[in-house]
C-alpha positions as CSV (number, residue, x, y, z in Angstrom):
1,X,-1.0,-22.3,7.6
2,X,-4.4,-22.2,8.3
3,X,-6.7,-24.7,6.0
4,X,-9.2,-23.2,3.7
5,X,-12.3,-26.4,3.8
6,X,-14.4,-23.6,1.5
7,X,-14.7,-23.9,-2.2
8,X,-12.6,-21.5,-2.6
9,X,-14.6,-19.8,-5.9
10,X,-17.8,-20.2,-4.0
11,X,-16.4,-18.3,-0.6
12,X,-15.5,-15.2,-2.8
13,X,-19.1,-15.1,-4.6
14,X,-20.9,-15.4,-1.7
15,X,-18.7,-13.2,0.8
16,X,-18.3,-10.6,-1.9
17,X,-21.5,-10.1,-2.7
18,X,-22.6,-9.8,1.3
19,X,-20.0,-7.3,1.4
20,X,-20.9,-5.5,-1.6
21,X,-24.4,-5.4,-1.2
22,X,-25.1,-6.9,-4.1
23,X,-28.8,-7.9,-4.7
24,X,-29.5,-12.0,-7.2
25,X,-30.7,-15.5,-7.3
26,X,-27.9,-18.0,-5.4
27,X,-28.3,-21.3,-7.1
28,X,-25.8,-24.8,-6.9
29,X,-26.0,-27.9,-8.6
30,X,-25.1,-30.0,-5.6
31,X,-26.8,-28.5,-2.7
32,X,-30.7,-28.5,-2.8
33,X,-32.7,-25.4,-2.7
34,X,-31.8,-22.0,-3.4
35,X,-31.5,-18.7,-2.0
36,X,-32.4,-14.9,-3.4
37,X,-29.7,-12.1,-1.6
38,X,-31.4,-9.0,-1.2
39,X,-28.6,-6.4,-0.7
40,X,-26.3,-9.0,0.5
41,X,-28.9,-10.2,3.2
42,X,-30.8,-13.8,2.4
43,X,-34.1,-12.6,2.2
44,X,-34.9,-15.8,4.6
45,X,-33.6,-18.5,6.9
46,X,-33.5,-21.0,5.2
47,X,-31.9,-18.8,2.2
48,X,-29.3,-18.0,4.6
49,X,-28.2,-21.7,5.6
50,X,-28.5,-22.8,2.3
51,X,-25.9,-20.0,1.6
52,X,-23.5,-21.8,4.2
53,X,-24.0,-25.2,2.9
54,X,-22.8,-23.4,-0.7
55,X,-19.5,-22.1,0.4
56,X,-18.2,-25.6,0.3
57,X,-20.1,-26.8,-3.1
58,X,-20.2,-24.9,-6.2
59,X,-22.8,-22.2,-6.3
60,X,-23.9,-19.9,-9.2
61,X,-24.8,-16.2,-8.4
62,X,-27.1,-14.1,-11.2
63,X,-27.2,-10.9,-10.2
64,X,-30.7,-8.8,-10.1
65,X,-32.4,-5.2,-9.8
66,X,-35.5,-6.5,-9.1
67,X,-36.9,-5.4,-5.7
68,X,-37.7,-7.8,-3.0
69,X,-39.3,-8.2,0.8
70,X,-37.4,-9.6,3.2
71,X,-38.9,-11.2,6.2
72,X,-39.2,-8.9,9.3
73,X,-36.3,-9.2,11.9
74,X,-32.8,-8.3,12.8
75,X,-30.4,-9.0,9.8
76,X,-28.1,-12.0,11.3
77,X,-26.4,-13.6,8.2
78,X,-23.0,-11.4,8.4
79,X,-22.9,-12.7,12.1
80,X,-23.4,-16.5,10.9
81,X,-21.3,-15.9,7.9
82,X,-18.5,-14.7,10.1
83,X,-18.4,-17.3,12.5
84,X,-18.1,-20.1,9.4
85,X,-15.0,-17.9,8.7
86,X,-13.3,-18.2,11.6
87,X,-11.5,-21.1,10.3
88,X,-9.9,-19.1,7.9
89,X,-7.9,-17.5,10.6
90,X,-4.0,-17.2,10.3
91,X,-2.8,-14.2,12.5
92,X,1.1,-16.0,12.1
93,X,0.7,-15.0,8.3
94,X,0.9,-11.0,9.8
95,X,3.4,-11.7,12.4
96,X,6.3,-10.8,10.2
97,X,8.0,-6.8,11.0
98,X,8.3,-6.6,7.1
99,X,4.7,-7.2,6.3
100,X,2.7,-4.9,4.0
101,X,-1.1,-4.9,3.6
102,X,-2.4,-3.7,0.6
103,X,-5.6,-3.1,-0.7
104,X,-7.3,-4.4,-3.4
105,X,-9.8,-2.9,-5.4
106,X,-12.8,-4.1,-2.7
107,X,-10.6,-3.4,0.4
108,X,-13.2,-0.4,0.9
109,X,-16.2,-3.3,1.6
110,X,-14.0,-5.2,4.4
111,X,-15.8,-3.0,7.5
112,X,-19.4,-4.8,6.2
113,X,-18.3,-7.8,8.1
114,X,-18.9,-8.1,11.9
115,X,-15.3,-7.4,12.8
116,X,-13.9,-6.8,16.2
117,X,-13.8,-3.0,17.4
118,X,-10.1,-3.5,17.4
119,X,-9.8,-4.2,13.8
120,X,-12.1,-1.7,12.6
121,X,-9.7,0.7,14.1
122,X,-7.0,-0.9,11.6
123,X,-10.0,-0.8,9.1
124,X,-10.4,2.7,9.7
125,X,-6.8,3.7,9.1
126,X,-5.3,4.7,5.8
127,X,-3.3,2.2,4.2
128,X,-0.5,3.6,1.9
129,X,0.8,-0.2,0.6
130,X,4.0,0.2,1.0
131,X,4.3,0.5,5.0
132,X,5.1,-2.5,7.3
133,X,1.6,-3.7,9.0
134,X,3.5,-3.3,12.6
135,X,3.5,0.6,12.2
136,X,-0.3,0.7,12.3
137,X,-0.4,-1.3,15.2
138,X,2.0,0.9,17.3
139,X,-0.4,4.1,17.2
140,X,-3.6,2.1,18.7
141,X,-4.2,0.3,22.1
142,X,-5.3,-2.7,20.6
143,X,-5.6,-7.0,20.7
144,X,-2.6,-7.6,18.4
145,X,-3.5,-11.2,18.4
146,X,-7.3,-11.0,17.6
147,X,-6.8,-8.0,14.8
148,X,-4.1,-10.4,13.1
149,X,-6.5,-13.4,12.7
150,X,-9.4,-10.9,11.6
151,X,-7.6,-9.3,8.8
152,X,-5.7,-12.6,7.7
153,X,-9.4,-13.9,6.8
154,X,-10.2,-10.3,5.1
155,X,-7.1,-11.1,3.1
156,X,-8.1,-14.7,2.2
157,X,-11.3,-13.7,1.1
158,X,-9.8,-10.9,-1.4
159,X,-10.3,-7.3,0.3
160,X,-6.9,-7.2,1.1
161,X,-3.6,-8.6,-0.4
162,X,-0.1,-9.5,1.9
163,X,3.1,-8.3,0.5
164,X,6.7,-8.2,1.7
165,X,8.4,-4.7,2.6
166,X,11.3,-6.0,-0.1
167,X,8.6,-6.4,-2.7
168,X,6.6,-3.1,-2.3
169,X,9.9,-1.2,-2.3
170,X,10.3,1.6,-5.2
171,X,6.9,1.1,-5.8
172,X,6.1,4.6,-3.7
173,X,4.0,7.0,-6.4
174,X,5.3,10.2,-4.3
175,X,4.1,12.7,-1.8
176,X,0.7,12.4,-0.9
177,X,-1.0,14.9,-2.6
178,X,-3.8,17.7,-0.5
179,X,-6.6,16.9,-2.5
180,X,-8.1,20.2,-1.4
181,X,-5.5,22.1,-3.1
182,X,-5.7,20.2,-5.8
183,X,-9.2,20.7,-6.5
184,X,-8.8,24.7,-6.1
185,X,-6.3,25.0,-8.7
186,X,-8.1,22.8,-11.3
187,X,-11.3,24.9,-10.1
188,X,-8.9,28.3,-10.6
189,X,-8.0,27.3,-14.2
190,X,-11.4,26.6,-15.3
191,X,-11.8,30.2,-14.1
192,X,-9.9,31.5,-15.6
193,X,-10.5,30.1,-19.0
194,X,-13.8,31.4,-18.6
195,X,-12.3,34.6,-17.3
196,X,-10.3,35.6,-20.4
197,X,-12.7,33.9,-22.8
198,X,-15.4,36.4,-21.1
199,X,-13.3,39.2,-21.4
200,X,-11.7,38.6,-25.0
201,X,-14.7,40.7,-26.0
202,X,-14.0,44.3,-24.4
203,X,-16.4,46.3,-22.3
204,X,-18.9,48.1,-24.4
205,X,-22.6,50.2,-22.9
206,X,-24.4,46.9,-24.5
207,X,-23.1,44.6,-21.8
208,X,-26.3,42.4,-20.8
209,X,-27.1,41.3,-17.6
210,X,-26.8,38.1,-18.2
211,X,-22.7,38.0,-18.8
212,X,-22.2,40.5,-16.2
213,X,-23.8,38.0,-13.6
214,X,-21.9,35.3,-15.4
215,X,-18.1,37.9,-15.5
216,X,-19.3,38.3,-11.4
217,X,-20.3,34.7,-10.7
218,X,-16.3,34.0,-11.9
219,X,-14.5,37.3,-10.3
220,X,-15.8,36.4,-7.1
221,X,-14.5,32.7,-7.0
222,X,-11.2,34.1,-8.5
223,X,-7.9,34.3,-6.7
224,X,-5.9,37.9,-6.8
225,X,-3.7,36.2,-9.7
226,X,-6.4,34.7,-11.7
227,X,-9.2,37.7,-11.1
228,X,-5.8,40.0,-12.7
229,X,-5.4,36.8,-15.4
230,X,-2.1,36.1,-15.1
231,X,0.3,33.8,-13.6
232,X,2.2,34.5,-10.0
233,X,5.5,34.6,-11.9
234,X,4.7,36.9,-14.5
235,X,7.6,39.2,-15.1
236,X,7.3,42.8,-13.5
237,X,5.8,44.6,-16.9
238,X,3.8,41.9,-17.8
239,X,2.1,41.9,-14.2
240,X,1.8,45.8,-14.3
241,X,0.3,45.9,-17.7
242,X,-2.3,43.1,-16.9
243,X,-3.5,45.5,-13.3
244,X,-3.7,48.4,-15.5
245,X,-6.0,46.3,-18.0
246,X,-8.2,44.8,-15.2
247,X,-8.0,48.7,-13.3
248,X,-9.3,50.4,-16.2
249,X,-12.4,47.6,-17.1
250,X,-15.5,48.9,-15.5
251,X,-13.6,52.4,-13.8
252,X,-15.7,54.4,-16.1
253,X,-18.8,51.9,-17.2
254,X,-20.3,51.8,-13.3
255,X,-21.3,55.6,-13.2
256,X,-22.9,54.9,-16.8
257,X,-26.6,55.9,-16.0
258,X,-27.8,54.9,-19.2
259,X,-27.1,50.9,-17.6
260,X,-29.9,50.4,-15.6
261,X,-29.5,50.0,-12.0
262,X,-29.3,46.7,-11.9
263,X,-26.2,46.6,-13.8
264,X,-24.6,48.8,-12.3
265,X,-24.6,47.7,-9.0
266,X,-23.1,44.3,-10.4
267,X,-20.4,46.5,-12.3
268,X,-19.7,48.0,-9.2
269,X,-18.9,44.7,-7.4
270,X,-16.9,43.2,-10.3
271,X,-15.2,46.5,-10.1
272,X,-14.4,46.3,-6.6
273,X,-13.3,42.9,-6.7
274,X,-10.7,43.8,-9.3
275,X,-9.1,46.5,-7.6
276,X,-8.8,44.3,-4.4
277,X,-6.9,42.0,-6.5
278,X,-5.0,44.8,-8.7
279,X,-3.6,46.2,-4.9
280,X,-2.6,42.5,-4.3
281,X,-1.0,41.9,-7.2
282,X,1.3,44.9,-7.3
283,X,1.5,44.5,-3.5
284,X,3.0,41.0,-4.2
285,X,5.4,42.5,-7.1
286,X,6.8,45.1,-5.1
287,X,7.9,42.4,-2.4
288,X,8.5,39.8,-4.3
289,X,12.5,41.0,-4.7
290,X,12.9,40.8,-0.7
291,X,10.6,37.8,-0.6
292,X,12.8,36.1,-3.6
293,X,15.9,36.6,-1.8
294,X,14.5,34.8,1.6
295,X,13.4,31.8,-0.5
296,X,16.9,31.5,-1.9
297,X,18.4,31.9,1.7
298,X,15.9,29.3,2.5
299,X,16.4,26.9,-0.1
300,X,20.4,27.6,0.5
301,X,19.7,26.5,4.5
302,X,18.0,23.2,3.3
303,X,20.5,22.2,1.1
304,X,23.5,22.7,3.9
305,X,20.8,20.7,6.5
306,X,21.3,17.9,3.6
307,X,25.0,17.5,4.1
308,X,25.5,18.7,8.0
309,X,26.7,22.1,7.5
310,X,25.1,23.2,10.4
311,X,26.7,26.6,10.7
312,X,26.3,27.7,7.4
313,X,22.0,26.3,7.4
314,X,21.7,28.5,10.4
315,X,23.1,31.7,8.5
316,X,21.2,31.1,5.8
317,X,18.0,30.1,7.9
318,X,18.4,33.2,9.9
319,X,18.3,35.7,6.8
320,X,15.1,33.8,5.3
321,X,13.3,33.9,9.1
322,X,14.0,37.6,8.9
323,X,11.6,37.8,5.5
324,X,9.1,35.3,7.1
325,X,9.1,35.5,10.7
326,X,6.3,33.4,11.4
327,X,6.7,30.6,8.9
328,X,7.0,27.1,10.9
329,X,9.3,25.5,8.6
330,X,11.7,28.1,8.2
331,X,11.5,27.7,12.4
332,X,11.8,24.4,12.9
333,X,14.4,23.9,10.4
334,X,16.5,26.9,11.7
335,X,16.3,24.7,15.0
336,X,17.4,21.7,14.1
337,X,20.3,23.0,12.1
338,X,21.1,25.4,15.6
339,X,20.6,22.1,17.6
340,X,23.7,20.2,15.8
341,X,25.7,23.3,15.2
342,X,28.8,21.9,17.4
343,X,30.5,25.5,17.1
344,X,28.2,26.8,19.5
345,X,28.3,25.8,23.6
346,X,25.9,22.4,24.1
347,X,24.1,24.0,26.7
348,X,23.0,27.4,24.8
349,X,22.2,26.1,21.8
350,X,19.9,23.1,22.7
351,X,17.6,25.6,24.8
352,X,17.9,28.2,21.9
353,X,16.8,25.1,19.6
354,X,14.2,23.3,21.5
355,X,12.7,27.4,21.8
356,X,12.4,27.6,18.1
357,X,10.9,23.9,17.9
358,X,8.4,25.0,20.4
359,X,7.4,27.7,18.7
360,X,7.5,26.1,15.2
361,X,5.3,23.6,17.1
362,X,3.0,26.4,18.3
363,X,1.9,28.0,15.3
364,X,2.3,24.8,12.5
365,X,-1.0,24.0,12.0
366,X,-1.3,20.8,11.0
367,X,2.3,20.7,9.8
368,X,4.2,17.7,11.4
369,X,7.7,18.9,10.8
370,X,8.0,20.5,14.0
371,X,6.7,17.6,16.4
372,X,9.4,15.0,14.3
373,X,12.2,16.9,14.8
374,X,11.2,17.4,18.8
375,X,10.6,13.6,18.8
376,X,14.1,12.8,17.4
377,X,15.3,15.1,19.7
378,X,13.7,13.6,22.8
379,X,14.5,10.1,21.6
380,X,18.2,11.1,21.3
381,X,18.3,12.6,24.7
382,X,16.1,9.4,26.1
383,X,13.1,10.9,26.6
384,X,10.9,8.3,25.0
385,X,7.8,8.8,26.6
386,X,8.0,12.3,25.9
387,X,8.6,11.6,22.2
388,X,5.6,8.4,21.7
389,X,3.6,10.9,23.3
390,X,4.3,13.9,20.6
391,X,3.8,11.2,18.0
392,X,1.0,9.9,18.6
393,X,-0.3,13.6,18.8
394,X,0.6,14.1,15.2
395,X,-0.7,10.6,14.6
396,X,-4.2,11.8,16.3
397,X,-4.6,14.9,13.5
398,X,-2.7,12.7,10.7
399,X,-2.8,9.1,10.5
400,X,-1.4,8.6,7.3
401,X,1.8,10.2,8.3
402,X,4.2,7.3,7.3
403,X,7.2,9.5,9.0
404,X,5.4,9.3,12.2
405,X,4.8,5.8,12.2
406,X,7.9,4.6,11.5
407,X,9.8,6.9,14.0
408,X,7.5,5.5,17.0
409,X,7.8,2.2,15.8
410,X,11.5,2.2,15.5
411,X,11.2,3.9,19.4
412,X,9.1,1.2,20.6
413,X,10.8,-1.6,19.5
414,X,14.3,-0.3,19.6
């Protein structure tokens, strides 16, 4: 265990406040002088060693918005600071398969220090807090030794917090969620509040230009389901009703030549707009029966993947890839079922598989699926290279992938 010769309430003022940028007056009751930080940076020398002396007395730190000049030069202190740290190391600490790091609420300062290329990499990386350490170090060519020591100082100073794998178990919060699509359905439902609140009051001749900018400022952002004002599983009559609603708004009102130009030209594109979706709507409800039915083959296909009836997932999987021909997971799933279906010959089967992996691969995006299931494949068959080097492809476009990690780990070190 390494020895910590800091004060240990002094180290995290002073080292957090570098890191944090923070801008006050440094002051200690048992080393003389003082020292004013200026965005973290001592806004001298002298400031700066009297900093060091303070990380093994008691200091104070006031904090400040008042604006100050540093003396001209290249900013050093993170580079002295760093090197008084070093005796903090304890890279044994993160040796340990079943360590976790987690990060703590100033994690997101750590990269301020002067840290090795090699652990900025690690810095870089998305941290979930509940996956072994080892994982992250499988995906990078990196010094093991000298990113160990670095972060086991980052973790005494605070940024970071050590766990055990037994301890951070069940604590998982779920799926990671796409923040993107997150953001455009809370962005849809403000729509279409807006939408039906705009609407509520009809279309009449005294329409001003002002709300029909505002009506085509929200159509144009709107999805088919939202622009029609109604959910995608609305029933069949409740669907209908709402396009004939949304059909019959502006039909008439846009050849209205007592509106002036102006608004009819914008009636025109709201008008558009809602016919586009109208078509897609009813589109959508006259498929959704044969479209229904592949999902339920699909879902059915799934659940016999779950408890190895193979034979039956690829009956199932083979009625829902007619519907969706072109859908990666119904692919790649249909090929891993077809790969363990024992009732066919070995030899016929595998290619047939590894085809429809291939071109689940192909057209996926950045869906992962695919590339795992090849990469389990190829490790079964002992083709290891073959599979680190598909998984660190998905680890290239996704390095959060937990999956991914722990499949090349478990190859690596298996």
């Amino acid at each position: 265990m390494a020895r910590n010769p800091f004060n240990s309430e002094s180290l995290a003022t002073i080292t957090h406040a570098f890191a944090k940028r923070q801008t006050g007056i440094v002051s200690s009751t048992t080393v003389m002088g003082g020292g004013v930080l200026f965005e973290g940076e001592p806004l001298t020398e002298d400031a700066g060693e009297f900093l060091i002396k303070c990380l093994k007395a008691d200091v104070k730190f006031m904090e400040s918005a008042l604006r100050f000049q540093r003396e001209e030069g290249p900013r050093t202190f993170g580079k002295r600071l760093w090197e008084e740290l070093q005796v903090l190391k304890n890279g044994s600490s993160l040796q340990s398969d079943d360590v976790v790091l987690a990060d703590t609420p100033i994690a997101r300062f750590a990269g301020r220090f002067p840290v090795h290329p090699d652990t900025r990499i690690i810095l870089n990386s998305p941290r979930d807090g509940h996956s072994p350490l080892a994982w992250m170090f499988d995906t990078e060519k990196i010094d093991v030794g000298v990113v160990r020591d670095e972060l086991s100082i980052l973790a005494t100073l605070g940024f970071f917090e050590v766990k055990k794998l037994a301890d951070v178990v069940g604590d998982d919060t779920g799926p990671r969620a796409n923040e993107h699509v997150a953001e455009h359905k809370q962005l849809m439902r403000e729509v279409l509040q807006e939408l039906n609140e705009l609407r509520a009051g009809g279309v009449t001749r005294n329409v001003s230009i002002e709300q029909l900018q505002r009506e085509w400022a929200l159509v144009r952002q709107a999805d088919e389901w939202v622009a029609v004002g109604i959910r995608p599983d609305a029933p069949p009559d409740v669907a209908e009703a709402a396009c004939a609603t949304i059909e019959a708004r502006y039909r008439k009102l846009q050849y209205d030549n007592s509106l002036s130009s102006e608004a009819r030209e914008i009636v025109r594109k709201i008008h558009m707009k809602n016919m586009g979706s109208v078509n897609l709507v009813r589109r959508a409800q006259k498929n959704r029966g044969f479209f229904m039915r592949a999902k339920e083959a699909y879902d059915e296909g799934m659940r016999n993947i779950q408890v190895g009836a193979w034979s039956a997932a690829v009956r199932s999987l083979n009625m829902a890839r007619k519907a969706n021909p072109m859908n990666p997971l119904i692919l790649c799933n249909l090929g891993w079922a077809l790969y363990h279906d024992d009732t066919k010959p070995p030899a016929e089967r595998k290619e047939a598989a590894r085809q429809l992996l291939n071109d689940a691969e192909a057209i996926s995006d950045n869906q992962a699926e695919p590339s795992l299931m090849i990469a389990r494949i190829d490790r079964a068959e002992g083709h290891t290279k073959q599979a680190e080097e598909r998984l660190m492809n998905v680890l290239r476009r996704d390095r959060a992938n937990e999956e991914a990690r722990q499949l090349l780990h478990e190859i690596r070190t298996g």
